[in-house]
KEVO-852383 format. One record per atom (N, C-alpha, C): residue number from 1; x, y, z; atom name. Coordinates in nm, 2 decimals, m for minus. Each point is the difference from the previous one (the first is absolute). Example, Ala and Ser with C-alpha at 12.3 -4.5 7.8 and 13.67 -1.06 7.14 Angstrom:
# residues 2
PT | 1 | 1.32 | m0.57 | 0.78 | N
PT | 1 | m0.09 | 0.12 | 0.00 | CA
PT | 1 | 0.09 | 0.12 | 0.00 | C
PT | 2 | m0.04 | 0.11 | m0.07 | N
PT | 2 | 0.09 | 0.11 | 0.00 | CA
PT | 2 | m0.08 | 0.11 | 0.08 | C
This chain:
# residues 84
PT | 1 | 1.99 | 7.91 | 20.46 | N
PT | 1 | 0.04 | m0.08 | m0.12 | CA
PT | 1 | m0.08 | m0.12 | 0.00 | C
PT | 2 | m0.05 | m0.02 | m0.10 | N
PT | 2 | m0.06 | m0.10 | m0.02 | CA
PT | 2 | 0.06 | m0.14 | m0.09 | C
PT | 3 | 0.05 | m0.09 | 0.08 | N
PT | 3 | 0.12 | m0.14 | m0.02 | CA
PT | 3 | m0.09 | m0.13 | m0.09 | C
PT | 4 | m0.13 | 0.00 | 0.05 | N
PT | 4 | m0.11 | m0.05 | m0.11 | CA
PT | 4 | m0.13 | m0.01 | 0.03 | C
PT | 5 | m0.08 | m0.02 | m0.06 | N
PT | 5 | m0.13 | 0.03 | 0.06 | CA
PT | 5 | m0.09 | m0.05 | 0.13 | C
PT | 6 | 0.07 | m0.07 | 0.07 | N
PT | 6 | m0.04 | m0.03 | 0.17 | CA
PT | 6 | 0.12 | 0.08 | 0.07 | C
PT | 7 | 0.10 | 0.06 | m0.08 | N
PT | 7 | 0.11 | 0.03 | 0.14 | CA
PT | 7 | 0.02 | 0.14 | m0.03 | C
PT | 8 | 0.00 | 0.08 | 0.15 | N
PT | 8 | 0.05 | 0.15 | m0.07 | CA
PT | 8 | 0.14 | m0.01 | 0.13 | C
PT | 9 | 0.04 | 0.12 | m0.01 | N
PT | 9 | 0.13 | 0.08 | 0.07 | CA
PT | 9 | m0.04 | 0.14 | m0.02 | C
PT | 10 | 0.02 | 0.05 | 0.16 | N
PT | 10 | m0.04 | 0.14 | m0.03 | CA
PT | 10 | 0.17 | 0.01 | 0.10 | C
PT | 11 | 0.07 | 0.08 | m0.04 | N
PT | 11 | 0.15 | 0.09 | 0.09 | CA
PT | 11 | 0.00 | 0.10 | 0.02 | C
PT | 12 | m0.03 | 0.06 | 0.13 | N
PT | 12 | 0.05 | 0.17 | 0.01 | CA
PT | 12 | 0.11 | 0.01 | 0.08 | C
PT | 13 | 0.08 | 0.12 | 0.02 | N
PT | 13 | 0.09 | 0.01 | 0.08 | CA
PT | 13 | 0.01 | 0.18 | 0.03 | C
PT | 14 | 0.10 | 0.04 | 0.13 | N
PT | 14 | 0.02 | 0.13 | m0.07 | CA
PT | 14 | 0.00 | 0.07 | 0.16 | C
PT | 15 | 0.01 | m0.10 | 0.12 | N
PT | 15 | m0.03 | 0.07 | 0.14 | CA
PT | 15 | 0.14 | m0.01 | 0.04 | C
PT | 16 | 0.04 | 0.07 | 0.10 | N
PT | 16 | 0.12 | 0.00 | 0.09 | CA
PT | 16 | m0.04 | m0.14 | 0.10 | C
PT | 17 | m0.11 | m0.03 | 0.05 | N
PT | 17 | 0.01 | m0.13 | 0.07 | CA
PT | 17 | m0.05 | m0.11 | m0.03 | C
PT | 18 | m0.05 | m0.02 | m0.12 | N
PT | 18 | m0.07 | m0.13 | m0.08 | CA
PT | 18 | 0.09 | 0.01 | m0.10 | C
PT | 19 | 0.09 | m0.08 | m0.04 | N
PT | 19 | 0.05 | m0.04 | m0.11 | CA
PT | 19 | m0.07 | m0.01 | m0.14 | C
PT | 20 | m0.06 | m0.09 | 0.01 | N
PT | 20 | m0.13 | m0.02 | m0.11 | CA
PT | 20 | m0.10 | m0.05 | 0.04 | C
PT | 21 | m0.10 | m0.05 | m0.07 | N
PT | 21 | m0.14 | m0.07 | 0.01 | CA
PT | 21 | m0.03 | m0.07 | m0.09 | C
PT | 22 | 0.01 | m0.14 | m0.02 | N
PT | 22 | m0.07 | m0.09 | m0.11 | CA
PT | 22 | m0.12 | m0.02 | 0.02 | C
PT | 23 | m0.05 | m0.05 | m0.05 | N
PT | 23 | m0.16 | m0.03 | 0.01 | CA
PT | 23 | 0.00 | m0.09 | m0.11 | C
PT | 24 | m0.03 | m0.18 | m0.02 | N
PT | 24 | m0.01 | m0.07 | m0.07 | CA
PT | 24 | m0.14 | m0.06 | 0.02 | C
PT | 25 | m0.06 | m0.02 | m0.11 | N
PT | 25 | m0.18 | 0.02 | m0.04 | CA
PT | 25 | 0.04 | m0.16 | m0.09 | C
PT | 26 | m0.05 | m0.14 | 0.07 | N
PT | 26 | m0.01 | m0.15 | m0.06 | CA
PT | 26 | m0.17 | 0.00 | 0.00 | C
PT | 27 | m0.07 | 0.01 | m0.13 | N
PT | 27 | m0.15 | m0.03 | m0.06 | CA
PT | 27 | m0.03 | m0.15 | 0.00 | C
PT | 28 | m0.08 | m0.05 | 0.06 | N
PT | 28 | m0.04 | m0.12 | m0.06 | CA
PT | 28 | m0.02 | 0.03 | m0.17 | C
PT | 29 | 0.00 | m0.09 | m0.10 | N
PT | 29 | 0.01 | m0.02 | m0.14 | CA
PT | 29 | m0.19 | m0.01 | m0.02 | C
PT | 30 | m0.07 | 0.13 | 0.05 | N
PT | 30 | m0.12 | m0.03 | m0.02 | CA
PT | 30 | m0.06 | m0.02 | m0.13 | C
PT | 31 | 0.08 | 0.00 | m0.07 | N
PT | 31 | m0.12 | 0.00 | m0.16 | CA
PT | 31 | 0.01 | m0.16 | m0.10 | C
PT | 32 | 0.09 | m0.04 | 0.07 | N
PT | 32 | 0.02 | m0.18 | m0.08 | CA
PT | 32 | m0.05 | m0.03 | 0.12 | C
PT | 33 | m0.09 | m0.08 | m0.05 | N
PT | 33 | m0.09 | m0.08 | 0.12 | CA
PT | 33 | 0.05 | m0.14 | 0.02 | C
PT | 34 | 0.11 | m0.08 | m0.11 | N
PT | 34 | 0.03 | m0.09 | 0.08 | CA
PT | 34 | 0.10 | 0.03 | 0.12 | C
PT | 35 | 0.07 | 0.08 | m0.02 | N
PT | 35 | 0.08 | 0.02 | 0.10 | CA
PT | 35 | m0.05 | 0.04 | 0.09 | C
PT | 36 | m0.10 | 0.08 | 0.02 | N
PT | 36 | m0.03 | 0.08 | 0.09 | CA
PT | 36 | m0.12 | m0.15 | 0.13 | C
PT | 37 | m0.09 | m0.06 | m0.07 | N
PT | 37 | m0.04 | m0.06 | 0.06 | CA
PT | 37 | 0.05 | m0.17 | m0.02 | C
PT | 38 | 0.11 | m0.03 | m0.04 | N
PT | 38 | 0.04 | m0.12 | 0.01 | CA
PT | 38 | 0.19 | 0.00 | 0.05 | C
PT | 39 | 0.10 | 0.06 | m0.01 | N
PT | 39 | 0.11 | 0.01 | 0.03 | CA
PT | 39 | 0.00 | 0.08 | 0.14 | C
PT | 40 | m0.05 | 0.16 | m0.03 | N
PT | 40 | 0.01 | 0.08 | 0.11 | CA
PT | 40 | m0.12 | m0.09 | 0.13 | C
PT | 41 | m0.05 | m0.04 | m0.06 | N
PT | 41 | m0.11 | m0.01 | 0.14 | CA
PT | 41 | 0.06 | m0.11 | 0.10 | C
PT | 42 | 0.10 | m0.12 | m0.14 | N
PT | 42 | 0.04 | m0.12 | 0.11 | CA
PT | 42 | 0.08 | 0.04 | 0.06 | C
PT | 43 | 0.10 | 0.10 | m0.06 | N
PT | 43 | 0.12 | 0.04 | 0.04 | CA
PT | 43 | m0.04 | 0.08 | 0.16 | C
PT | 44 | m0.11 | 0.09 | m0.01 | N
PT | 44 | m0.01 | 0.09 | 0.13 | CA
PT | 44 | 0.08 | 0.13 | m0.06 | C
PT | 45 | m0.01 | 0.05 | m0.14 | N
PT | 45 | 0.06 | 0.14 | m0.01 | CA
PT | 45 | m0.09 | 0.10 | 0.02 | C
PT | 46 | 0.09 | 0.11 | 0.04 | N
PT | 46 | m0.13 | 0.11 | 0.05 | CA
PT | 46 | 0.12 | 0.10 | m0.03 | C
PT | 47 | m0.11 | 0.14 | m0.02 | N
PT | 47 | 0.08 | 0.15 | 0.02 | CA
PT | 47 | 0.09 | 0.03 | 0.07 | C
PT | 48 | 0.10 | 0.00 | m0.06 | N
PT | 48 | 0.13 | 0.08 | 0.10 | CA
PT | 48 | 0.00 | 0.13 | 0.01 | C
PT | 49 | 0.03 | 0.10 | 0.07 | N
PT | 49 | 0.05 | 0.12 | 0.00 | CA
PT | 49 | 0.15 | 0.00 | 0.14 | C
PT | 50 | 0.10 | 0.00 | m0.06 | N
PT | 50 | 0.14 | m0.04 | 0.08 | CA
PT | 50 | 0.01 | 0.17 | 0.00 | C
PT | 51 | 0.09 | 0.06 | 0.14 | N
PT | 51 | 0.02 | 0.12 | 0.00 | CA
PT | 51 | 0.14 | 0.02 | 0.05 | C
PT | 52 | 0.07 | 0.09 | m0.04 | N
PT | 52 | 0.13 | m0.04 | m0.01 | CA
PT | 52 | 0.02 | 0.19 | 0.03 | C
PT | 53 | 0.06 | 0.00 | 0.13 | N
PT | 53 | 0.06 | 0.13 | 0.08 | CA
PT | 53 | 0.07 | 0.03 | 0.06 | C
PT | 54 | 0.14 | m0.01 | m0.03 | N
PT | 54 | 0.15 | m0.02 | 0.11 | CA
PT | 54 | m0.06 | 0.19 | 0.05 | C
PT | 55 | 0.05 | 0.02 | 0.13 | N
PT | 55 | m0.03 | 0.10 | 0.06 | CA
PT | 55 | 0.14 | 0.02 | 0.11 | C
PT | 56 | 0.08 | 0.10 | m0.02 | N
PT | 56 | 0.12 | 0.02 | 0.08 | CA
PT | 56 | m0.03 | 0.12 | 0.08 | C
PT | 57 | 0.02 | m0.08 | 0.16 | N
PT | 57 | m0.02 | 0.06 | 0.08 | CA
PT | 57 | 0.14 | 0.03 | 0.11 | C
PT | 58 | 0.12 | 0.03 | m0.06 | N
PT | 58 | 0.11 | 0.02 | 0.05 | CA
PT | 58 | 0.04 | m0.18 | 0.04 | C
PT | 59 | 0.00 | m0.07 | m0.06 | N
PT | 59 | 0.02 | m0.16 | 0.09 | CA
PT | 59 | m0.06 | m0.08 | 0.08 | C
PT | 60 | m0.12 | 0.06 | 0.06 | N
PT | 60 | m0.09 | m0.07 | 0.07 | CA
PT | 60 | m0.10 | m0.08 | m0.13 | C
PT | 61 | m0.06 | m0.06 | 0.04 | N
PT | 61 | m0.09 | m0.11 | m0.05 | CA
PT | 61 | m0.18 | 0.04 | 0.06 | C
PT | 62 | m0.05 | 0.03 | m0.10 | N
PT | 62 | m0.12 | 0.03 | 0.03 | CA
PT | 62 | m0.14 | m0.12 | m0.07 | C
PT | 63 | m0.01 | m0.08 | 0.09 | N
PT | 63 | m0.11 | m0.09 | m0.03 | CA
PT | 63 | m0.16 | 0.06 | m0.08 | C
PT | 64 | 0.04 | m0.04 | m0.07 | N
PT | 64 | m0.12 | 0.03 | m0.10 | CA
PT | 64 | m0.10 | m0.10 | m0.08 | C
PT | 65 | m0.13 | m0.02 | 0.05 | N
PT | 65 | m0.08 | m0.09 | m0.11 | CA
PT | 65 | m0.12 | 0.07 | m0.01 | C
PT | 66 | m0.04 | m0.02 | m0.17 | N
PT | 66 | m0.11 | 0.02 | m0.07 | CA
PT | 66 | m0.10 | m0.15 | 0.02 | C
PT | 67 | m0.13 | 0.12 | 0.04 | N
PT | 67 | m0.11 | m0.16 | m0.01 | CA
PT | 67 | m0.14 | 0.03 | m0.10 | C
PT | 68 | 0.00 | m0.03 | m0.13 | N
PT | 68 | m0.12 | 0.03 | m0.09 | CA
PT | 68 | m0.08 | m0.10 | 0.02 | C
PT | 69 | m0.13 | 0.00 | m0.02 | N
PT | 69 | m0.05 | m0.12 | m0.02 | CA
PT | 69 | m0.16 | 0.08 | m0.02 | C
PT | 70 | m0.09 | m0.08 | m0.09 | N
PT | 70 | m0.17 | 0.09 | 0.02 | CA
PT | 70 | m0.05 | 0.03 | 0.09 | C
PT | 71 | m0.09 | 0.14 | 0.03 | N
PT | 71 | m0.04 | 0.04 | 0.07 | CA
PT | 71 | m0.12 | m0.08 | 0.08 | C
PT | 72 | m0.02 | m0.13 | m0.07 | N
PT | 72 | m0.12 | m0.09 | 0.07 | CA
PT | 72 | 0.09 | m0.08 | 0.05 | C
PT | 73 | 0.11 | m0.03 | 0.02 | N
PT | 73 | 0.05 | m0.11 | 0.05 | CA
PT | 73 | 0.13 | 0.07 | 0.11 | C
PT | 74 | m0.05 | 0.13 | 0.04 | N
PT | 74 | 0.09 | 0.07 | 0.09 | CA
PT | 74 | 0.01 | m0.02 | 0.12 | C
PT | 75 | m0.12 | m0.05 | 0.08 | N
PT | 75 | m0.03 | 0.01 | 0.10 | CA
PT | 75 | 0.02 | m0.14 | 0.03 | C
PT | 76 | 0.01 | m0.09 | m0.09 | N
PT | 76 | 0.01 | m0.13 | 0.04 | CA
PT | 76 | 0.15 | m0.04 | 0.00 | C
PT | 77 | 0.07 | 0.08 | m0.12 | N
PT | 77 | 0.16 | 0.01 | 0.01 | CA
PT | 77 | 0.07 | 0.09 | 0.12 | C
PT | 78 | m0.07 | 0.09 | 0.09 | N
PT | 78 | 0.05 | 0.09 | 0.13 | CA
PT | 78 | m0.03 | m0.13 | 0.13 | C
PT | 79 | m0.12 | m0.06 | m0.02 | N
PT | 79 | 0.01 | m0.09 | 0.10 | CA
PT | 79 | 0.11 | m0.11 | 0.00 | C
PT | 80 | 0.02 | m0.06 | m0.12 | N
PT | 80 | 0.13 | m0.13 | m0.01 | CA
PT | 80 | 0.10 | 0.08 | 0.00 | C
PT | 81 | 0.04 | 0.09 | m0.05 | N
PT | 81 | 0.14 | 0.09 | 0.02 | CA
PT | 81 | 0.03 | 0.11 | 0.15 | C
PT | 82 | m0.01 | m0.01 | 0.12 | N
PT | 82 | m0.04 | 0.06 | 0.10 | CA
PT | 82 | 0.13 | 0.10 | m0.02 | C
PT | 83 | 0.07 | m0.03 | m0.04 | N
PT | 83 | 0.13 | 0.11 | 0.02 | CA
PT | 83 | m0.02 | 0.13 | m0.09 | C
PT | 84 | m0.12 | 0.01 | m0.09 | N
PT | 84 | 0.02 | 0.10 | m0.12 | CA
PT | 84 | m0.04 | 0.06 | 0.07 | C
């Protein structure tokens, strides 16, 4: 679903152990250039993608993190992140 033209929402559901799955999609406002290089740039806004996965596993708690980031800046994000 598309909420406006920087934001989407994608929902699936439909498994016996994942409840559902959101996936929220925040665009920088690339096509008005004041915003994009005078508001967004002072502000520090950037691309979101928020992922959203309750997963029931009888009451236990299963720790779960997603790590995206570009493929050029991977090797430099595995070294400051040693746990991924």
């Amino acid at each position: 679903m598309q909420k406006s033209y920087s934001e989407y929402v994608y929902f699936a559901s439909g498994r016996k152990n994942c409840l559902f799955a959101e996936f929220k999609i925040n665009l920088i406002r690339r096509h008005c250039v004041l915003t994009r290089w005078i508001y967004d740039f002072a502000k520090g806004t950037t691309d979101n993608l928020i992922i959203d996965i309750p997963i029931d596993l009888g009451g236990r708690e299963l720790p779960l993190e997603f790590f995206i980031c570009k493929k050029k800046d991977l090797k430099k994000n595995l070294e400051k992140m040693i746990y991924l």
